[in-house]
N, CA, C and O of each residue as an XYZ file, in Angstrom:
876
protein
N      11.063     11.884     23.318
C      10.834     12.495     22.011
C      11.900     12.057     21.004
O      11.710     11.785     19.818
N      12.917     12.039     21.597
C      14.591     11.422     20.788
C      13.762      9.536     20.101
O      13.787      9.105     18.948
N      13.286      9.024     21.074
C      13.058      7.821     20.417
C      11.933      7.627     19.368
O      11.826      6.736     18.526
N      11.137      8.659     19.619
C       9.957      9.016     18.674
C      10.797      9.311     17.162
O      10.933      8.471     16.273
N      11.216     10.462     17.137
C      11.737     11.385     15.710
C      12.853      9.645     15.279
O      12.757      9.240     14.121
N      13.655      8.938     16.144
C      14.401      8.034     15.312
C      13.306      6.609     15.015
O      13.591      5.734     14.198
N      12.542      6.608     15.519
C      10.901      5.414     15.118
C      10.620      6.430     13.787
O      11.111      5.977     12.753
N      10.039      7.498     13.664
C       9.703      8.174     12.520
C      10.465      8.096     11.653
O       9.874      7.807     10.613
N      11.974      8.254     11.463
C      12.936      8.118     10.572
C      13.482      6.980      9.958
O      14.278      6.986      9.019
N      12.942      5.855     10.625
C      12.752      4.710     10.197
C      12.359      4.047      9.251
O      12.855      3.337      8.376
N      10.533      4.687      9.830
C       9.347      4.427      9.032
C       9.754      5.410      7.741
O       9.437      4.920      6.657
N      10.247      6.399      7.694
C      10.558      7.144      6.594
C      11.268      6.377      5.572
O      11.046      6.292      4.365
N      12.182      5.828      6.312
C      13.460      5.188      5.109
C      12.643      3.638      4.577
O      12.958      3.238      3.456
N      11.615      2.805      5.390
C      11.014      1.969      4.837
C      10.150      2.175      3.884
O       9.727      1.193      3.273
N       9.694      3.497      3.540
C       8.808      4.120      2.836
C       9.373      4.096      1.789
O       8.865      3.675      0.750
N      10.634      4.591      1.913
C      11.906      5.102      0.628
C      12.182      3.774      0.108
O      12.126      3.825     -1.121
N      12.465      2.569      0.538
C      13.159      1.318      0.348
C      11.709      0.928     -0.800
O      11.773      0.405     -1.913
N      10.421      1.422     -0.011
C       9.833      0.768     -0.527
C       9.495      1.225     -2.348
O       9.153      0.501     -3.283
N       9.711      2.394     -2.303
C      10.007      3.163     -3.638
C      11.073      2.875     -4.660
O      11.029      2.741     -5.882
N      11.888      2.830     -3.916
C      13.006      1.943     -4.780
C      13.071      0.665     -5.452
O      13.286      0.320     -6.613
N      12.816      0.062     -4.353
C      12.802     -1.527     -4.747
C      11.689     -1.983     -5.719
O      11.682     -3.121     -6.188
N      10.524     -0.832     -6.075
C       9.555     -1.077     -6.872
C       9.309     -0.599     -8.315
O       8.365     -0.810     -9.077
N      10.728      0.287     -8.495
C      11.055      1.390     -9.620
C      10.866      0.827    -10.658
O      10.201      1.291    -11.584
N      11.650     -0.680    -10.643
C      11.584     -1.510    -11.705
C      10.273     -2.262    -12.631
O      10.363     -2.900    -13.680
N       9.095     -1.934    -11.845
C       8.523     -2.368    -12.297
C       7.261     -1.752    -13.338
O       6.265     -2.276    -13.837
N       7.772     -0.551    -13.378
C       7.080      0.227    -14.219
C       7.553      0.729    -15.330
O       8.589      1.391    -15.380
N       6.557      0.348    -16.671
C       6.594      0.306    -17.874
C       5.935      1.422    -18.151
O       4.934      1.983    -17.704
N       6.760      1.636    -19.036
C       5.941      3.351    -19.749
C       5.459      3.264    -21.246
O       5.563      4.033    -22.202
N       4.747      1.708    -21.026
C       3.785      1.382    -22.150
C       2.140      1.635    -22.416
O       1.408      1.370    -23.369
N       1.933      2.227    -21.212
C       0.506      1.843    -20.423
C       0.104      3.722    -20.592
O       0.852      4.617    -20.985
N      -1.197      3.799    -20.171
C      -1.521      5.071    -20.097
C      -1.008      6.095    -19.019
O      -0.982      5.855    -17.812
N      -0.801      6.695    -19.321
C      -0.199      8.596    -18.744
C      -1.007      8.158    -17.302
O      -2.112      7.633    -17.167
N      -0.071      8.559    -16.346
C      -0.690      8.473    -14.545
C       0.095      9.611    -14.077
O       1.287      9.831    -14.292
N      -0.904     10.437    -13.276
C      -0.096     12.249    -13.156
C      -0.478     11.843    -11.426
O      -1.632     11.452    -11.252
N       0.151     11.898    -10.556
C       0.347     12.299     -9.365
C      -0.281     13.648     -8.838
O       0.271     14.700     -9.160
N      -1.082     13.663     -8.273
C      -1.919     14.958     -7.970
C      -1.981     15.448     -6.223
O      -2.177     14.672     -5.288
N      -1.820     16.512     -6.152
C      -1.854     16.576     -4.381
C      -3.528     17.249     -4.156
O      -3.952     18.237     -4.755
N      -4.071     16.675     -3.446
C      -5.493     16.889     -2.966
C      -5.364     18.378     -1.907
O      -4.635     18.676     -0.961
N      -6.306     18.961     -2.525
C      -6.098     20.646     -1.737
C      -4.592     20.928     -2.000
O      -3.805     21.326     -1.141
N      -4.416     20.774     -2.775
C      -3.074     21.336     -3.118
C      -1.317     20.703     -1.584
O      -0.129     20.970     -1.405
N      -2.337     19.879     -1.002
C      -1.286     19.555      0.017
C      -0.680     18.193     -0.270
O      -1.331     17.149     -0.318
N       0.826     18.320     -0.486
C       1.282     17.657     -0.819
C       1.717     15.881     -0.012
O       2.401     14.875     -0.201
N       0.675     16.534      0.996
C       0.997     15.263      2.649
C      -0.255     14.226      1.952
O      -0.426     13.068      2.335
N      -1.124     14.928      0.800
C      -2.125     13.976      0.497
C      -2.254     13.879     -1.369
O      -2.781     14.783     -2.017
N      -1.718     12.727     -1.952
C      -1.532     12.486     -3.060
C      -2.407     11.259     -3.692
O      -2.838     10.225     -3.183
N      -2.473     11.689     -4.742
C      -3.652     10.448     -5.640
C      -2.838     10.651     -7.175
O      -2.004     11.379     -7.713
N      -3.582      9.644     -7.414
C      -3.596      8.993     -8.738
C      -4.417      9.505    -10.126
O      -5.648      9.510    -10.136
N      -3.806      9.836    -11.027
C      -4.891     10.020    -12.046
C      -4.681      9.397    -13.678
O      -3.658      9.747    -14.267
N      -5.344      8.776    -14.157
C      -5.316      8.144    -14.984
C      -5.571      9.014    -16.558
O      -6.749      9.358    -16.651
N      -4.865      9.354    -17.568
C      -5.321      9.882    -18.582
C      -6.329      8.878    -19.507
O      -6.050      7.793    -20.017
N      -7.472      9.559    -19.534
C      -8.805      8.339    -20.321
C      -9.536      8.513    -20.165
O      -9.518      9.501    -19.430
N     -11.161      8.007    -20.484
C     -12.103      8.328    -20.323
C     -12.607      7.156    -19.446
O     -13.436      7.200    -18.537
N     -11.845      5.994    -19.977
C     -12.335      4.932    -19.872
C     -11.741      4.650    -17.783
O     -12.090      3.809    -16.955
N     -11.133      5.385    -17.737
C     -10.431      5.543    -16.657
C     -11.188      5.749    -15.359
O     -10.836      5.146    -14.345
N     -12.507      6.819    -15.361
C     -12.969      7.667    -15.421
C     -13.383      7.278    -13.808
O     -13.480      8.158    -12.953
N     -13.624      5.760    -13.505
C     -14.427      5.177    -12.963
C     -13.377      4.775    -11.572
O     -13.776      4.740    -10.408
N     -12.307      4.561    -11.914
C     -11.005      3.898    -11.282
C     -10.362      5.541    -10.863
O      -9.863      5.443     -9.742
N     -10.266      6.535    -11.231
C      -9.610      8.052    -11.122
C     -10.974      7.794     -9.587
O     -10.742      7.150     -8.564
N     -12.062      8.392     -9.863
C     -12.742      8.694     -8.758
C     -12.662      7.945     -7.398
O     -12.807      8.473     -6.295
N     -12.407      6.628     -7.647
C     -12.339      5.875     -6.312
C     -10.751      6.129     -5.534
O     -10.433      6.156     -4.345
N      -9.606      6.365     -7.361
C      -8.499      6.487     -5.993
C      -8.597      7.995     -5.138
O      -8.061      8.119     -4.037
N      -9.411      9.195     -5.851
C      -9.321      9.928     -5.228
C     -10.156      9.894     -4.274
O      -9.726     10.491     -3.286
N     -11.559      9.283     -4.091
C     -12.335      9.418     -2.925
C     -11.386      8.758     -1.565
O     -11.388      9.330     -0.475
N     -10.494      7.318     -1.850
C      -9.686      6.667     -0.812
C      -8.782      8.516     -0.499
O      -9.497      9.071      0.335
N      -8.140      9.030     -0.704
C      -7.310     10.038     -0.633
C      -7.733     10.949      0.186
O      -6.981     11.493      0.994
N      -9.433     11.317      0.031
C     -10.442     12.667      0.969
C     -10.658     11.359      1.675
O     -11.889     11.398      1.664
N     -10.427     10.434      2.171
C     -10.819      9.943      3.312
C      -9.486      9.979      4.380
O      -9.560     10.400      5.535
N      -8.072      9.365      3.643
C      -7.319     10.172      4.617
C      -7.084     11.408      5.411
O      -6.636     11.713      6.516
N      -7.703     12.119      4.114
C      -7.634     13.516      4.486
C      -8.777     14.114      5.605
O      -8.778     15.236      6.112
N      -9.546     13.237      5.781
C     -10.808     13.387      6.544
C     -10.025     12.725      8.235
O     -10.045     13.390      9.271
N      -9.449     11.426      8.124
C      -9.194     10.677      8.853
C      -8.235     12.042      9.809
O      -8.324     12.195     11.028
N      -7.491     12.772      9.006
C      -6.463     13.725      9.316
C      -6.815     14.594      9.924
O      -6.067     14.907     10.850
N      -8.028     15.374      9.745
C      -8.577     16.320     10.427
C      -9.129     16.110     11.811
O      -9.152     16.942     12.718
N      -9.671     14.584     11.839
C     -10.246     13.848     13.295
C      -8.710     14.051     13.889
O      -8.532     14.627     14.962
N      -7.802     13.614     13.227
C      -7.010     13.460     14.429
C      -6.591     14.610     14.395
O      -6.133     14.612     15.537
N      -6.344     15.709     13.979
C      -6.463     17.209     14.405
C      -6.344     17.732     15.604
O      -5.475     18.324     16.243
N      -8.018     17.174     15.842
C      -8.920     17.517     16.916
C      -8.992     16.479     17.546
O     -10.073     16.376     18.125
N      -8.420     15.780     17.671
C      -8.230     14.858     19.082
C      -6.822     15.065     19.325
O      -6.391     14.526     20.345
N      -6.183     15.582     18.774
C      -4.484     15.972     19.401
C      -5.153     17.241     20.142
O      -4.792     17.309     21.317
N      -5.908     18.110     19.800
C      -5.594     19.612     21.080
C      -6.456     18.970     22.127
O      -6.152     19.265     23.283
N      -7.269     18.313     21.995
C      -7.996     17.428     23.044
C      -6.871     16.997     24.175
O      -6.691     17.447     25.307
N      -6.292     16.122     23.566
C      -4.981     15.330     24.033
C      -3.870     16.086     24.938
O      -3.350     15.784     26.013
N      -3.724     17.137     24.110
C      -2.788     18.310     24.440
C      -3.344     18.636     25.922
O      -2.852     18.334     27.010
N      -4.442     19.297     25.640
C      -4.915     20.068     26.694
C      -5.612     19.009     27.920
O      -5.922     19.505     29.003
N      -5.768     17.942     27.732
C      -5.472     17.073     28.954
C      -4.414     16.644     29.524
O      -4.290     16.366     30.717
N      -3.420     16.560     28.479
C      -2.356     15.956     29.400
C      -2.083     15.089     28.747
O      -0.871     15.052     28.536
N      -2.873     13.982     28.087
C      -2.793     12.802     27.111
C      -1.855     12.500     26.112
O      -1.496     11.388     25.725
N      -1.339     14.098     25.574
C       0.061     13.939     24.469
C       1.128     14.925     25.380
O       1.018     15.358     26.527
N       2.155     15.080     24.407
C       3.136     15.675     25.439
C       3.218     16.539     24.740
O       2.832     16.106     23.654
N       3.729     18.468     24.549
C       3.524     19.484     24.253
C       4.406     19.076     22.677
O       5.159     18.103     22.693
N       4.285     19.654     21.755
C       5.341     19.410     20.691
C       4.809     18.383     19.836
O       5.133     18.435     18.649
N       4.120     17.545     20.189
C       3.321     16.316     19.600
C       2.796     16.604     18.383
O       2.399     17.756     18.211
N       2.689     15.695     17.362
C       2.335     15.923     16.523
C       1.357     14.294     16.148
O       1.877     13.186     16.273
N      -0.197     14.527     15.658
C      -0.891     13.351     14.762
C      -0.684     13.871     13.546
O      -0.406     15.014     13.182
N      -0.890     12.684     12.864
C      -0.928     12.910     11.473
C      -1.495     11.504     10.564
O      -1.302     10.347     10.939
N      -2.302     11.931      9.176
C      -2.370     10.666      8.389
C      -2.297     11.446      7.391
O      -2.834     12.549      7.286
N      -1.467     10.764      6.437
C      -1.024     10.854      5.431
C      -1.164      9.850      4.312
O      -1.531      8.707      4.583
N      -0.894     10.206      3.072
C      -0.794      8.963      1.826
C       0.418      9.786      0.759
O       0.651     10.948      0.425
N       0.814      8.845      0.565
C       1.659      9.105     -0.893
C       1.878      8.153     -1.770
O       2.642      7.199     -1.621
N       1.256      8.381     -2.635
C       0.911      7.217     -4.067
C       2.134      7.393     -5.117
O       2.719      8.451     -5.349
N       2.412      6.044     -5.742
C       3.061      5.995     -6.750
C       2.729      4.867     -7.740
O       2.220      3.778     -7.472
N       3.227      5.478     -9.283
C       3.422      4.407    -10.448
C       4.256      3.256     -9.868
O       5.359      3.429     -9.350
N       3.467      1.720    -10.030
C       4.384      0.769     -9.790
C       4.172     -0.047    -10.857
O       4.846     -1.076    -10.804
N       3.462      0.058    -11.813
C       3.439     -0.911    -13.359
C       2.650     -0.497    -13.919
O       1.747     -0.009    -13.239
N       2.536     -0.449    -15.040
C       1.858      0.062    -16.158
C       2.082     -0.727    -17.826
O       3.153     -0.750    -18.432
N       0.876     -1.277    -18.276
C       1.122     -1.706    -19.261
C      -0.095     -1.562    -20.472
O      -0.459     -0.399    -20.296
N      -0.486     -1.820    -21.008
C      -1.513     -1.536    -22.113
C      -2.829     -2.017    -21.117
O      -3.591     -1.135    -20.721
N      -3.063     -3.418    -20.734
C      -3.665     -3.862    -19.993
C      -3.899     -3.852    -18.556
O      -5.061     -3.817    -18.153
N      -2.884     -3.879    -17.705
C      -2.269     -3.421    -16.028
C      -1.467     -2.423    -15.770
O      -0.389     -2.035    -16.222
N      -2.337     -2.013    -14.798
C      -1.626     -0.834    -14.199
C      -1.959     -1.160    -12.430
O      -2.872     -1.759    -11.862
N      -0.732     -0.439    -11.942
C      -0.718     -0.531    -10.494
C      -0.721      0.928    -10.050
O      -0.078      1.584    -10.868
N      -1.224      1.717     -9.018
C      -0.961      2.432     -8.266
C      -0.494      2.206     -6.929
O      -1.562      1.931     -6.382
N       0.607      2.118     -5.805
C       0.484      1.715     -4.758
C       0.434      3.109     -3.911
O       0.668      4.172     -4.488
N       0.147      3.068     -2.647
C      -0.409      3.955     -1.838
C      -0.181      3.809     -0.338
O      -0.696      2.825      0.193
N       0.322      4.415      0.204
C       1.009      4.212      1.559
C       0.413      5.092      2.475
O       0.893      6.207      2.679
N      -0.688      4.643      3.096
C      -1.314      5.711      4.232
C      -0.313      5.314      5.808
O      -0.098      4.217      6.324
N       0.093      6.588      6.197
C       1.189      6.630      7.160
C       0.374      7.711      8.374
O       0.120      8.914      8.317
N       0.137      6.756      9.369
C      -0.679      6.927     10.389
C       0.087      7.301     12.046
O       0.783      6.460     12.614
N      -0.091      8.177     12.424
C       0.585      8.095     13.849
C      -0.435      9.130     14.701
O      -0.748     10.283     14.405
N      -0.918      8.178     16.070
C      -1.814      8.894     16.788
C      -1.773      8.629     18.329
O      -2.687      8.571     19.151
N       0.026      8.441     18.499
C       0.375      9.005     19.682
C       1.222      6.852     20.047
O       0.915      5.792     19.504
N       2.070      7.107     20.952
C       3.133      5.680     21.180
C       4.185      5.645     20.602
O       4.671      6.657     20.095
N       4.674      4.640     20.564
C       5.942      4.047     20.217
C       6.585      4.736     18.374
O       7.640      5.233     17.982
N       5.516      4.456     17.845
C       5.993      5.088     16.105
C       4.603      4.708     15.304
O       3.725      3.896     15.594
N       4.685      5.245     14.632
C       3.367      5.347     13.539
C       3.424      3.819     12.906
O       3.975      2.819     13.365
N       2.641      3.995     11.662
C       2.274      2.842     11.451
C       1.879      3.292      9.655
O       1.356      4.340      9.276
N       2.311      2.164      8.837
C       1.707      2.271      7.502
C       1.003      1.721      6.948
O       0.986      0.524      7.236
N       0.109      2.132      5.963
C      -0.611      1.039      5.351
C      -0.812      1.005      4.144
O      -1.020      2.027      3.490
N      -0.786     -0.052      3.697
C      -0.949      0.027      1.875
C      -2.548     -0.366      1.222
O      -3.462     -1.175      1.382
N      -2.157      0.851      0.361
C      -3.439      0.830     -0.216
C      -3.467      1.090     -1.827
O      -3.435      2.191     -2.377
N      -3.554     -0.534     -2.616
C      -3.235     -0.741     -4.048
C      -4.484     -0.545     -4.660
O      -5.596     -0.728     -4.164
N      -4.096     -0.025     -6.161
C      -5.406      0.325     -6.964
C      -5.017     -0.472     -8.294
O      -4.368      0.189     -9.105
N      -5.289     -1.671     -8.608
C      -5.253     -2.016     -9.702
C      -6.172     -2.637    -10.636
O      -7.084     -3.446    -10.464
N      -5.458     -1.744    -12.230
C      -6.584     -1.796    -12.820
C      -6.070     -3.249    -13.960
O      -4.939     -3.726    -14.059
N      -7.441     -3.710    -14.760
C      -7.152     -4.617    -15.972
C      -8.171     -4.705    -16.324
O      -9.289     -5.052    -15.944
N      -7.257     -4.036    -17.814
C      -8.629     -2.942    -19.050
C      -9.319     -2.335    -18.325
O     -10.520     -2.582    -18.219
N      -8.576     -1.194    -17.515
C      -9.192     -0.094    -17.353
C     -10.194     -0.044    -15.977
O     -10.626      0.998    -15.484
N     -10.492     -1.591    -15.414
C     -11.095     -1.792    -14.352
C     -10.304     -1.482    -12.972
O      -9.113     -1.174    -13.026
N     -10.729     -1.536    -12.198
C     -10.009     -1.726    -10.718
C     -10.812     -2.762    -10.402
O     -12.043     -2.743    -10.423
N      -9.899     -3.945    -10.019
C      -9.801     -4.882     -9.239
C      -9.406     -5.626     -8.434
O      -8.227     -5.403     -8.159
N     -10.047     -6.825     -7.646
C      -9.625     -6.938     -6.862
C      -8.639     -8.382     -6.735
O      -8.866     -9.256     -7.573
N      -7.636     -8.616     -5.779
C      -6.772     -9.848     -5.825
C      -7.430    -11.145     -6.433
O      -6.818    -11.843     -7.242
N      -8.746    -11.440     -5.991
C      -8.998    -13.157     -6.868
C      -8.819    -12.865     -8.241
O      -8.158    -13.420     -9.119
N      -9.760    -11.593     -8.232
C      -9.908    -11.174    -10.057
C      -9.034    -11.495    -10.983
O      -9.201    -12.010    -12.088
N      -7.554    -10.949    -10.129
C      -6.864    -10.873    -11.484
C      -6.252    -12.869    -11.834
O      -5.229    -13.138    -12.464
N      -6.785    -13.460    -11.494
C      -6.536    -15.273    -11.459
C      -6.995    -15.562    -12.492
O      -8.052    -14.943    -12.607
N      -6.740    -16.382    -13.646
C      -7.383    -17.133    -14.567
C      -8.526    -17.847    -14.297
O      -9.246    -18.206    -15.228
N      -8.872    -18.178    -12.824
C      -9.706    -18.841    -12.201
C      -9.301    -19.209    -11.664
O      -8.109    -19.400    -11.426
N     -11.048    -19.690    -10.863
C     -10.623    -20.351     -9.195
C     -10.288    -21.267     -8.783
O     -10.553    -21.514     -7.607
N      -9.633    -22.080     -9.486
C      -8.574    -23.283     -9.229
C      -7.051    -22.723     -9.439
O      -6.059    -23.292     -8.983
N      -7.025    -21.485    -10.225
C      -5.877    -20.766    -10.506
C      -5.584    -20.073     -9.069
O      -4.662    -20.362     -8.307
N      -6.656    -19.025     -8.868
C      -6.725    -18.633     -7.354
C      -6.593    -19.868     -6.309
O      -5.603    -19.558     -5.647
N      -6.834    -20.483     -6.065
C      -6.514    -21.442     -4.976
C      -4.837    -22.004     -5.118
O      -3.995    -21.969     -4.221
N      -4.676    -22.462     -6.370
C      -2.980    -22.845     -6.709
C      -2.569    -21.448     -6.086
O      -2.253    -21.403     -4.897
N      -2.569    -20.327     -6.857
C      -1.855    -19.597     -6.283
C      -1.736    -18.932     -4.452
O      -0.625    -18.633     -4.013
N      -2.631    -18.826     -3.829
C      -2.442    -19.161     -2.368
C      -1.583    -20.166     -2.003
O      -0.518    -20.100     -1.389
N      -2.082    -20.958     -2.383
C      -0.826    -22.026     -1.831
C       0.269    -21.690     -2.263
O       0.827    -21.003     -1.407
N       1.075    -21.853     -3.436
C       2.158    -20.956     -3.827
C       2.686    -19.843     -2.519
O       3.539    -19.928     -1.635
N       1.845    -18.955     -2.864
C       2.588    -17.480     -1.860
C       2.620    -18.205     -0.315
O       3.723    -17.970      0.179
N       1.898    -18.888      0.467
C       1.773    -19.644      1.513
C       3.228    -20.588      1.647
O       4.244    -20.542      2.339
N       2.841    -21.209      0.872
C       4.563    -22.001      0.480
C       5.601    -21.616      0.576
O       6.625    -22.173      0.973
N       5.385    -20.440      0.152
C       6.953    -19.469     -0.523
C       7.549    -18.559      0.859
O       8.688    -18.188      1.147
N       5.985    -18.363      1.676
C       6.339    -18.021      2.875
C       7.183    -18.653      4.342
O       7.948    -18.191      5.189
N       6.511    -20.009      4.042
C       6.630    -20.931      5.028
C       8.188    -21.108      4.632
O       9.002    -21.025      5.552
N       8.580    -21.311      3.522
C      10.039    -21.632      2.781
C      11.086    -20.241      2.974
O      12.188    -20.197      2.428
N      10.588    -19.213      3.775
C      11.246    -18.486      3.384
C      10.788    -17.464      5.251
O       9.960    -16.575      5.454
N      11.936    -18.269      6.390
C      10.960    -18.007      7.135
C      11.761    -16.852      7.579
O      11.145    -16.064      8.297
N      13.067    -16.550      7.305
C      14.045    -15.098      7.889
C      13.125    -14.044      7.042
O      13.397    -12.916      7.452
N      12.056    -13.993      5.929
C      11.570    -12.584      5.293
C      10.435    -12.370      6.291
O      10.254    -11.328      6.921
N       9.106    -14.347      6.422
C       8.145    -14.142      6.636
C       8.438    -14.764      7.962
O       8.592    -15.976      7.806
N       8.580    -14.383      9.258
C       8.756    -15.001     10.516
C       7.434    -15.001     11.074
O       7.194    -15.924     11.853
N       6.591    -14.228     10.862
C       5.117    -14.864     11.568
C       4.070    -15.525     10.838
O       2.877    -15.558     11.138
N       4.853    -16.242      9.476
C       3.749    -16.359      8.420
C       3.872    -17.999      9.198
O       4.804    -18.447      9.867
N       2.575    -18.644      8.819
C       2.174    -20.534      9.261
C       0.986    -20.745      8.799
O       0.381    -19.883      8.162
N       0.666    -21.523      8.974
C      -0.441    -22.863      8.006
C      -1.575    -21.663      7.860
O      -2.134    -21.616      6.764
N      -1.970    -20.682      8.864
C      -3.240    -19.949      8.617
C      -3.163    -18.573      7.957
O      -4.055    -17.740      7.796
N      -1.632    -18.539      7.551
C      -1.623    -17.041      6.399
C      -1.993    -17.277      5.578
O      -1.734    -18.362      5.059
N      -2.924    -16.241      4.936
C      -3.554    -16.423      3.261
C      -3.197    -15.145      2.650
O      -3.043    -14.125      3.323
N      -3.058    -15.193      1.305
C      -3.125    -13.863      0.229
C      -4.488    -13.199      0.467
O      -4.368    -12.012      0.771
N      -5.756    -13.646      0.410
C      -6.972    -13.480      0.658
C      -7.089    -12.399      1.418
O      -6.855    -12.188      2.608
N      -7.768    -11.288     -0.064
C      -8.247     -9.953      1.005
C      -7.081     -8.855      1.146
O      -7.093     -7.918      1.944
N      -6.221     -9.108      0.351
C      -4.768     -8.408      0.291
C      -4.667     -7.601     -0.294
O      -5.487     -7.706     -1.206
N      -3.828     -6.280     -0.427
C      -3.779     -5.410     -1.541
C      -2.486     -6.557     -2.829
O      -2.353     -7.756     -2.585
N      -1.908     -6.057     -3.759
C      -1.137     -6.504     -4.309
C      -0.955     -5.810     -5.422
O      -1.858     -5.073     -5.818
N       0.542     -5.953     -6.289
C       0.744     -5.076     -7.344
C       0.983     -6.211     -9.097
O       1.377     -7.374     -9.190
N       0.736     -5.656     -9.729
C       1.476     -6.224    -11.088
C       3.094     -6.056    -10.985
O       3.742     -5.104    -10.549
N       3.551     -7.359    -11.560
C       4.966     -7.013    -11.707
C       5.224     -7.838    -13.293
O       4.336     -8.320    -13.996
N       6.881     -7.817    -13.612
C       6.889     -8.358    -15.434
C       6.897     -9.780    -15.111
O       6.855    -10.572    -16.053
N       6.953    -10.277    -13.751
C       6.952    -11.675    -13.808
C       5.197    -12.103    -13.125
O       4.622    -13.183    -13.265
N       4.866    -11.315    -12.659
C       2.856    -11.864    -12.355
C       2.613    -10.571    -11.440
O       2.596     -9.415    -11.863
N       2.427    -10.977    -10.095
C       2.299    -10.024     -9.159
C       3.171    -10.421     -7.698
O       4.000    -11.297     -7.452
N       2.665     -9.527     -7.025
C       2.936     -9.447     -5.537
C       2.413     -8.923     -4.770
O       2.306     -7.697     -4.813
N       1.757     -9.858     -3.521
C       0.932     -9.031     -2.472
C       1.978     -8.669     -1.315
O       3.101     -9.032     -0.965
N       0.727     -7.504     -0.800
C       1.181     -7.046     -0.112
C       0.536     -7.255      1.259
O      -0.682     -7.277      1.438
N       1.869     -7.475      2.626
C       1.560     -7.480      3.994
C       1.889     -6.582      4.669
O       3.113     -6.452      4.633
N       1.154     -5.508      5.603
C       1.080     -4.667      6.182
C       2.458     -5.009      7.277
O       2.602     -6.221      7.437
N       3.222     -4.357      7.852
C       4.123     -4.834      9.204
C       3.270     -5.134     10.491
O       2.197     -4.632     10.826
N       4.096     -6.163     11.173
C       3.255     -6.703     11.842
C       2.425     -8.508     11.389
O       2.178     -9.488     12.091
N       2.223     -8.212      9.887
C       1.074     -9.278      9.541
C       2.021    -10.591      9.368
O       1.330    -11.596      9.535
N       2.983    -10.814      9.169
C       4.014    -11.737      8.428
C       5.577    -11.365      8.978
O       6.537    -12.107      8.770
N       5.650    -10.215      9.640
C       7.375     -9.883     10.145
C       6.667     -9.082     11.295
O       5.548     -8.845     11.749
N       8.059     -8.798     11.500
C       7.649     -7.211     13.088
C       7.923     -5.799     12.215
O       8.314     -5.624     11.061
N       7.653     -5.147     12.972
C       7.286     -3.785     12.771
C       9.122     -2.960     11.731
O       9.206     -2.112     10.842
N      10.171     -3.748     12.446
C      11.342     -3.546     12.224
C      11.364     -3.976     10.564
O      11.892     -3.366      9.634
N      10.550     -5.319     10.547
C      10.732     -5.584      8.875
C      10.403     -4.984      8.210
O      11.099     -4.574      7.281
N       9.129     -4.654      8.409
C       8.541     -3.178      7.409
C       7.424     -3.801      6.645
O       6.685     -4.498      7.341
N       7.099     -3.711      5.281
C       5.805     -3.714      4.076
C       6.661     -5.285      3.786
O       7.882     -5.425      3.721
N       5.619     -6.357      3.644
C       6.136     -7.487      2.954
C       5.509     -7.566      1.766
O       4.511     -6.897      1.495
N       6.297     -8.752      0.643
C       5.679     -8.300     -0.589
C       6.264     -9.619     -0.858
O       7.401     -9.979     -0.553
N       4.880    -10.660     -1.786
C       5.303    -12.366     -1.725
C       4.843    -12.314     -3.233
O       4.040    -11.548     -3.767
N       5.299    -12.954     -3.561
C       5.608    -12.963     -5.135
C       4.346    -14.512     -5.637
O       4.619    -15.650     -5.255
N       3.415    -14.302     -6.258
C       2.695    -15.036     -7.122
C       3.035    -15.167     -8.564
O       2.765    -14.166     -9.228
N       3.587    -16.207     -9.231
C       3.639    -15.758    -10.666
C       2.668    -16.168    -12.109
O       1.778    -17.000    -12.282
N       3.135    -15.437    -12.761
C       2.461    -15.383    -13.850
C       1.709    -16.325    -14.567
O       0.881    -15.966    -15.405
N       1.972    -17.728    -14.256
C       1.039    -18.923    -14.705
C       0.146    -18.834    -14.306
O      -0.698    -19.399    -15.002
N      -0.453    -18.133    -12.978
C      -1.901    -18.288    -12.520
C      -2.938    -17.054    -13.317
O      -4.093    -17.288    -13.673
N      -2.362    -15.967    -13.459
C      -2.835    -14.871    -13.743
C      -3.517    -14.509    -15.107
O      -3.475    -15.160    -16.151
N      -3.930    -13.739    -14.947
C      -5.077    -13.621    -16.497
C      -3.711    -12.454    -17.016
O      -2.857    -11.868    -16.350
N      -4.051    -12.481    -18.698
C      -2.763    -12.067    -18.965
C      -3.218    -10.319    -19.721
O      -2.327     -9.566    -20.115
């Protein structure tokens, strides 16, 4: 249990690092974003956009949010399951969680990032990111935000490059990592996707985050 609670405290402080290190990138030029806890529980947080135009992008981050919260209740009820076989050890705890934050905001882009934090019994939980970004008001997705698809293709290669060049951040990244299919955020210099732990480092590295810049991107 001692190695469990210091795996959890880990994942805690990578959570925190990851809050920090992203502070910078939010502009308080962009529209009003209020942090909301779903059922009033604060283990499950969303996004809300002041607008009308918003309207469309508010509903999806909150439907992602009642799905953790759904995901949470299964595992509920597969922990007294667990319990009462034998399967977990008394004291045990599942859980899924999210906690969203402002990571850029500008007249045109805005980022929400979103950290669903999963543990359903082993070694230490597990996180996952889950980005909502909008431009003009849309939510979209990683090719989207490219000037085009020769822009999108330069830029893969780029972040691929930058990986391969950079192999103490990305130690499992090689010829078959792609950006493709990634969450990712706005930043003042373009963006940055994001790699789950595990996808590009070990579990010890934590959330990776590879920098695409701004020449490819629609502005």
């Amino acid at each position: 249990m001692e190695k469990r609670f210091i795996s959890m405290m880990g994942m805690l402080m990578i959570c925190l690092l990851v809050i920090t290190t992203f502070s910078n990138n939010v502009s308080a030029t962009g529209p009003t974003v209020k942090i909301k806890h779903y059922k009033n529980n604060k283990n499950f947080q969303y996004a809300v956009i002041s607008g009308t135009k918003y309207k469309n992008a508010n509903a999806k981050m909150l439907k992602y949010t009642k799905t953790v919260y759904q995901a949470n209740a299964k595992l509920q009820t597969r922990l007294k399951k667990d319990l009462k076989a034998g399967r977990a050890m008394k004291g045990m705890k599942y859980w899924s969680t999210v906690s969203c934050r402002k990571r850029y905001n500008t007249t045109n882009k805005t980022s929400i990032l979103c950290i669903n934090d999963t543990y359903d019994g082993g070694a230490h939980g597990m996180p996952y990111v889950k980005s909502f970004n909008l431009y003009k008001g849309k939510v979209i997705r990683l090719k989207s935000a490219f000037k085009s698809e020769s822009n999108y293709t330069a830029g893969k290669k780029y972040a691929k490059n930058y990986m391969l060049n950079h192999p103490n951040n990305y130690p499992f990244a090689d010829q078959q990592t792609t950006i493709a299919g990634h969450s990712f955020i706005w930043t003042k210099k373009g963006l940055q996707v994001v790699f789950d732990p595990y996808e590009v480092a070990s579990f010890a590295g934590g959330i990776k985050y590879v920098p695409v810049p701004g020449k490819y991107l629609k502005k």
